[in-house]
N, C-alpha and C positions, 0 to 999 in steps of 0.2 A: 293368339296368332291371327296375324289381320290378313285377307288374301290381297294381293295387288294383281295389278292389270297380267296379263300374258299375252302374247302374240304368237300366232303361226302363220308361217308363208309356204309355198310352195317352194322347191329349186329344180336344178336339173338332174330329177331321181330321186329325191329325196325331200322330207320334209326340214323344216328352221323352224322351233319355236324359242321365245328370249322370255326373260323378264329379270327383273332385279332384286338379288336377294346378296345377303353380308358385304353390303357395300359393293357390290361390284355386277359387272352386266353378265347375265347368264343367258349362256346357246343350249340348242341340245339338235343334233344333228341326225335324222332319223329315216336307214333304207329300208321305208314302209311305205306300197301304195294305198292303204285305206286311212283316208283324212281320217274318217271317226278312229281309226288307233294311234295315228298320232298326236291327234287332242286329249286323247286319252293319256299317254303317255308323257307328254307336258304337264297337263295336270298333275300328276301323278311324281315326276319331276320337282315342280315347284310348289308346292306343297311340305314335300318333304324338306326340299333345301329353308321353306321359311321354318318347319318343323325345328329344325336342326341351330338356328340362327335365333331362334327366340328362346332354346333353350340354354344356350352357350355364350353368348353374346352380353357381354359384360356390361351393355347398353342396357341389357332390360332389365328392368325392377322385380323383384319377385319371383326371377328363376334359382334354378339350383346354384349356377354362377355369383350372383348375390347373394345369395343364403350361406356360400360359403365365404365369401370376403364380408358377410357382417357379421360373423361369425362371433367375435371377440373372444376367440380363445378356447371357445367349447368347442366338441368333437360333432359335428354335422353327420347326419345318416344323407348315405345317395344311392340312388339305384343302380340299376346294372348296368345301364347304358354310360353314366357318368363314371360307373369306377372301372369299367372298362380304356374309356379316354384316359384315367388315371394311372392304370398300371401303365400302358403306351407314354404315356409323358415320362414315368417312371423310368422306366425302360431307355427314352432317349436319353434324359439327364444321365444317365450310368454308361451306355455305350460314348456317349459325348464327352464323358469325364468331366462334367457340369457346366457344359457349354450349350448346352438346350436347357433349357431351364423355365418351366412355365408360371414361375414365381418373378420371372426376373418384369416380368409387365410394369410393376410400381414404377419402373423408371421413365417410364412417359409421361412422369409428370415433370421431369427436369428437360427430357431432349424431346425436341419438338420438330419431327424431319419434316419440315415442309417449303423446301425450297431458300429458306431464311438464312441465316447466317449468324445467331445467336448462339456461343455455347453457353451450355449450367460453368459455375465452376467447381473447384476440386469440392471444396465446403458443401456444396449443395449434395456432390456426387456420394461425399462419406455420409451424409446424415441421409440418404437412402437406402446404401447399399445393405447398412444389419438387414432390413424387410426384404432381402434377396436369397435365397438359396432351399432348393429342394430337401434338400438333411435337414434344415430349421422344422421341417413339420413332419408330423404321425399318419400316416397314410396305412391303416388295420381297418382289411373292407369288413362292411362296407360304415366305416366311420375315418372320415377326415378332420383332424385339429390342425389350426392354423395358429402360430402367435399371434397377439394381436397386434395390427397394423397390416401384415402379409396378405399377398391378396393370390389369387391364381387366375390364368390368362389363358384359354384354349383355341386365341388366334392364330396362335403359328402349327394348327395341327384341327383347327376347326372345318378348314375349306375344301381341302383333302376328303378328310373323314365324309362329306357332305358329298362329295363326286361320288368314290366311292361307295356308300349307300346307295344313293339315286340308281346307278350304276346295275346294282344286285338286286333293287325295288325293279325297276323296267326287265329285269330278265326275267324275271317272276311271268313275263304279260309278252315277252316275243322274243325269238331268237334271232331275229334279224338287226341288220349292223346299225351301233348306236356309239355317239360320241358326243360325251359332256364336255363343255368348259366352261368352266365357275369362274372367271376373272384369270384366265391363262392357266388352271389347275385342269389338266386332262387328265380322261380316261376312256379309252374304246374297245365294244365287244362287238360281238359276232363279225360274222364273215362279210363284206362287201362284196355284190356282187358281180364275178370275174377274178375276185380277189386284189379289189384293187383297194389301194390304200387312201386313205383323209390326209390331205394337205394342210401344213400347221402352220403358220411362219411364226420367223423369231427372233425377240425384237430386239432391236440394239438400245443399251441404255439411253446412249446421247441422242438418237434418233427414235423415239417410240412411235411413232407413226410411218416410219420405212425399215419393214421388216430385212432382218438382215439374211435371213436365209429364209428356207423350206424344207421343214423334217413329215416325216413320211411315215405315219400309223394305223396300225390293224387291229393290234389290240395291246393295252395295258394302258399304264399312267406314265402322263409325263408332267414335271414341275419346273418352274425356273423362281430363282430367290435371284433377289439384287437389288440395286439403288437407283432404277432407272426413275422411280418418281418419291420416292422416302430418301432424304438426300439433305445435308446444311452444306453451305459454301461459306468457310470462314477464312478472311485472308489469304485467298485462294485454293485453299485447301477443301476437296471434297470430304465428309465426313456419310460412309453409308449407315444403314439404319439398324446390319448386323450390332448387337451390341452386348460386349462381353458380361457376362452376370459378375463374373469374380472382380473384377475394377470399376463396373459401370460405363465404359468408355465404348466409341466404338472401334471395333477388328480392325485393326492395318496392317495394309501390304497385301491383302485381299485381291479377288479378282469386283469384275463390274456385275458379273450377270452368269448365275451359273444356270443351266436346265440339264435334267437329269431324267432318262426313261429307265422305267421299271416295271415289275409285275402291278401295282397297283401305283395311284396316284398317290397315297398316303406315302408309300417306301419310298417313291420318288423326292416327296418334297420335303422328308424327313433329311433323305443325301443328301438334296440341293442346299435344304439350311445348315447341313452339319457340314457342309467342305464349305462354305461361306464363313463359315464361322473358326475356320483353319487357318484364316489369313495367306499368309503365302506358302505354306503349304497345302492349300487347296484341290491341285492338281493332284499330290500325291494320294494324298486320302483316295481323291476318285478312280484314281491307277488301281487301287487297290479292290474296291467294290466289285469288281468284274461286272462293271453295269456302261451301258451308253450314255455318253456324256458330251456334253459344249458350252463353251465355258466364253468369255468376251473379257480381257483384261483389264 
């Protein structure tokens, strides 16, 4: 694990420190007057998020994430921390009824959301989809067998899990009020002083630089899934980056941008991606949740 640069600034009451971890620019927002414990707790912070990102992150060579996708069919030992992630993926592909699927990754190497306008076609779609589905593999902790070819993906449940930790890491060191965001993945504890709340904004797909509202947090997780930058335009047709594991295609009739507040950032952004991935029953899943929700069509 390599450390990179951090920064801390002052604001009005509080400390900002940033830096860059699982692709994406991280905050951490902190109502504490002694610089030395908010550098503390930065550190402390981003650390753990490279912790988490080098260990999970399908990028690095040599971690447990590789060790199971080269697996070639043997049964991998993992420790507690990775088969804990495991039973939770477990867990969603079955609440989901296999529409979370952390096996379904392989298929980036056909759809490529990056603004482009290229689809795969069907032929390409079928000769991926066998390497798809949570049932194809033995998951008896703590030993994982994969088919060979099938890989596992603990992106859509990697960034969460990293708030959260960080989250429970900094209470350990002060009870005063803190609020992560990992690339738009929130979570806030303790009390602000007066009891006032942290202003979130939120962003509209088509417009990601003019936030479309202001939602207003004290404590828990809040997540938003959507196409506002993973996205193809084919024949004027948006295609978002949800993408169904049982066809290989992506969801339609979907909404643009769902955010979802909950007890933790994790539960949040498990909602956010499972009513995404409901298509135009979206809404109704989330009616159901008895959780706060906003959703952008």
């Amino acid at each position: 694990m390599i450390d990179r640069p951090v920064k801390l600034n002052a604001a009005d009451g509080y400390w900002v420190g940033s830096f860059e971890a699982m692709a994406s620019p991280c905050e951490l927002f902190m109502e504490v007057d002694d610089e030395t414990l908010a550098n503390r707790l930065l550190n402390i912070a981003a650390r753990e998020a490279w912790r988490i990102e080098s260990k999970f992150s399908r990028y690095v060579s040599d971690n447990p994430v590789d060790r199971i996708n080269n697996s070639g069919g043997q049964a991998v030992e993992v420790d507690e921390e990775v088969g804990q992630l495991l039973d939770f993926a477990q867990a969603c592909w079955q609440l989901s009824e296999g529409m979370f699927d952390i096996t379904s990754g392989v298929l980036r190497r056909i759809w490529h959301f990056d603004g482009g306008h290229r689809l795969p076609s069907q032929q390409q779609v079928d000769q991926i989809l066998p390497l798809v589905g949570w049932h194809k593999l033995t998951w008896e902790r703590p030993y994982l067998t994969l088919p060979p070819g099938m890989q596992v993906d603990f992106g859509g449940i990697g960034k969460e899990y990293a708030v959260d930790r960080t989250l429970q890491l900094l209470q350990q060191q002060t009870d005063q009020a803190l609020l992560i965001n990992y690339g738009g993945d929130i979570c806030a504890g303790g009390a602000r002083q007066s009891n006032l709340p942290w202003s979130v904004g939120l962003e509209h797909p088509s417009h990601p630089d003019s936030p479309k509202g202001v939602l207003r947090i004290r404590r828990g997780g809040l997540a938003t899934s959507g196409d506002t930058r993973r996205y193809l335009l084919h024949q004027e047709k948006r295609y978002g980056h949800a993408l169904n594991p049982k066809n290989g295609w992506p969801v339609e009739g979907g909404l643009r941008s769902v955010t979802v507040a909950a007890a933790s950032c994790t539960e949040a952004g498990l909602l956010a991606t499972m009513a995404l991935l409901q298509g135009p029953d979206a809404e109704e899943f989330l009616q159901n949740q008895d959780v706060q929700y906003w959703v952008i069509p």
